[in-house]
VMD Tcl script that draws the C-alpha trace (Angstrom):
set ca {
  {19.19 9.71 -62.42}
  {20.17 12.04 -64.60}
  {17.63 14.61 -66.98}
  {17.95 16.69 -70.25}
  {15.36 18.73 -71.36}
  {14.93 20.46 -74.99}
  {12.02 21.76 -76.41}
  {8.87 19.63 -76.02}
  {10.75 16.54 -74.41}
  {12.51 15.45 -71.34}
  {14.95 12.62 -71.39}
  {15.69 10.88 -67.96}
  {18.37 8.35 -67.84}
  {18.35 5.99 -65.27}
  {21.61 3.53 -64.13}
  {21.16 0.11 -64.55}
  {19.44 -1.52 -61.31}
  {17.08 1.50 -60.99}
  {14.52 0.30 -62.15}
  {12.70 -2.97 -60.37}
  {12.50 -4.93 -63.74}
  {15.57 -4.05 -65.09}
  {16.82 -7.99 -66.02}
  {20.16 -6.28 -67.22}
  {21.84 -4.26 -64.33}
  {24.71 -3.03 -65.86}
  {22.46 -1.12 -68.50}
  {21.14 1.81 -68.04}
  {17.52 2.89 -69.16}
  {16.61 5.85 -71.20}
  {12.89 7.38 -70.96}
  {12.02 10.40 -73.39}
  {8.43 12.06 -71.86}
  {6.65 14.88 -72.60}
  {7.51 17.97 -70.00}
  {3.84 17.70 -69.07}
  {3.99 14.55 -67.52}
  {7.39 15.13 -65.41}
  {7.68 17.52 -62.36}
  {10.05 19.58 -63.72}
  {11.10 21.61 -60.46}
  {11.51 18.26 -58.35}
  {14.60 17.32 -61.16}
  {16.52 19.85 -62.14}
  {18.33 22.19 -59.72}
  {20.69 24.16 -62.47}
  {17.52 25.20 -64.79}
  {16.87 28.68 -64.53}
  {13.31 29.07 -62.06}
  {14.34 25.78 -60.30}
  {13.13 25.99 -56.77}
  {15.76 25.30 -53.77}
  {14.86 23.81 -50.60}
  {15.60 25.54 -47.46}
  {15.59 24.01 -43.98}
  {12.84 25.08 -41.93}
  {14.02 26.03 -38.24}
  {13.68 22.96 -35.74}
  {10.70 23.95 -33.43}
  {11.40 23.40 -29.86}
  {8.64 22.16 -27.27}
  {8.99 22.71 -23.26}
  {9.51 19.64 -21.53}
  {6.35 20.12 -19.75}
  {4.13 20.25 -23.30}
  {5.95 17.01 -23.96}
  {4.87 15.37 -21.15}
  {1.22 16.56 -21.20}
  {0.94 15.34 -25.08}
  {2.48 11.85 -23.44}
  {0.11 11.67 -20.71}
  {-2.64 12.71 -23.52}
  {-1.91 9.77 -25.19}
  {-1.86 7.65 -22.43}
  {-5.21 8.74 -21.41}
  {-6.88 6.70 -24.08}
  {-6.87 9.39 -27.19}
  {-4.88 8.03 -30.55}
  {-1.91 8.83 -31.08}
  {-3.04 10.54 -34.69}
  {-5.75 12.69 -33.24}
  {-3.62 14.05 -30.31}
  {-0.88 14.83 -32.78}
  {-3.77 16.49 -34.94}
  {-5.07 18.44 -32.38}
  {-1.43 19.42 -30.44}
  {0.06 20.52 -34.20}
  {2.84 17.67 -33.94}
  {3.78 15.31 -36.23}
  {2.62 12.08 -35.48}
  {6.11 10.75 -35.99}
  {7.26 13.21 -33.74}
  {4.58 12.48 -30.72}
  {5.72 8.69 -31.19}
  {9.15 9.44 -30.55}
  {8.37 11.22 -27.40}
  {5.85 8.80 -26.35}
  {9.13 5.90 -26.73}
  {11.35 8.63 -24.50}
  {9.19 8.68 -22.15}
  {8.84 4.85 -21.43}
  {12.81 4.83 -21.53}
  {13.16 7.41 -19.16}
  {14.81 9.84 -22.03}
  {12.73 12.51 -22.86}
  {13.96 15.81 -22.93}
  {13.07 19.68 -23.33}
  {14.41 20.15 -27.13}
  {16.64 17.01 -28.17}
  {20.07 19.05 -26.87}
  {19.44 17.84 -23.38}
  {18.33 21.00 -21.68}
  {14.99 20.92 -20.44}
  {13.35 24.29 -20.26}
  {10.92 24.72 -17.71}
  {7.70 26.87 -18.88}
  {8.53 29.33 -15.97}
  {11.63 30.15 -18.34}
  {9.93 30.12 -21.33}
  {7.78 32.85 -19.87}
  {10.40 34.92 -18.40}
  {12.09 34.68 -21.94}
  {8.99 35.74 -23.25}
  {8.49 38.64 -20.90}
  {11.80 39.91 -21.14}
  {11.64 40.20 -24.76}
  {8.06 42.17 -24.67}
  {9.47 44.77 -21.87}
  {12.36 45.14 -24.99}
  {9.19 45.85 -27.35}
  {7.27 47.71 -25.35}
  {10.24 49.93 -24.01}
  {10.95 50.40 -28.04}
  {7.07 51.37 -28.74}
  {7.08 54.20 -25.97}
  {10.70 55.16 -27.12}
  {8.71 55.91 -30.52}
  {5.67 57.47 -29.16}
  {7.15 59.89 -26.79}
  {9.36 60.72 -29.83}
  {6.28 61.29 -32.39}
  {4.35 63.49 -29.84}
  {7.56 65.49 -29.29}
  {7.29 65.92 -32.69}
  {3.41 66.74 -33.19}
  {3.52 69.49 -30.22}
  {6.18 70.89 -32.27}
  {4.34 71.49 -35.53}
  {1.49 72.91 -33.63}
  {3.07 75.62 -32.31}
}
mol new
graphics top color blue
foreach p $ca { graphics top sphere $p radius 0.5 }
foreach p [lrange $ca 0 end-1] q [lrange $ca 1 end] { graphics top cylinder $p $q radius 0.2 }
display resetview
């Protein structure tokens, strides 16, 4: 599908066979609306303001929070309200759900399954960083402020 826009119209021009009626599909199909009624943004990508999609980073669940959402499930509770409640897609807690009865499911999809132990020690190595940084800083500023005082 192609667009062109000028003034107070937009033109789309579809290939023949696009459309579900089309009795002629070699033809294509020309459709002049007003820019009102056509989501501007979701057509054009070379108009000035057109917005760009960006991939959003994969999240990555522990093995073990896999399993408990699995065992959740099993327990009786819908799949769409344990989804709801864990912040999953529902898509997402079906897949594992299907891994797990085939013997295949995994930390992050790469194979590796994290343990939360690591998680944690990843976690606590990167807030000794922080906090190492923060009294870096401090010991710094009150160097400074006994300094001015005097």
């Amino acid at each position: 599908m192609q667009h062109k826009h000028g003034g107070n119209e937009i033109t789309l021009e579809f290939p023949g066979g696009y459309m579900s009626d089309d009795k002629d599909k070699s033809a294509s199909r020309v459709v002049t609306l007003p820019p009102e009624n056509v989501p501007h943004m979701a057509l054009c990508d070379t108009c000035e303001g057109a917005a760009t999609m960006e991939r959003l980073p994969r999240k990555i669940y522990t093995y073990e929070f896999k399993l408990e959402a699995v065992r959740l499930v099993e327990s009786g509770q819908r799949v769409a309200e344990a989804a709801r409640t864990l912040g999953v897609v529902e898509q997402t807690l079906s897949n594992w759900i299907k891994a797990h009865k085939a013997g295949k499911l995994v930390a992050n999809g790469r194979g590796s399954k994290l343990t939360a132990e690591q998680i944690e020690i990843r976690h606590l190595r990167a807030e000794n960083v922080r906090l190492k940084m923060e009294r870096d800083i401090l010991g710094k500023a009150a160097a400074y402020f006994s300094r001015s005082q005097k």
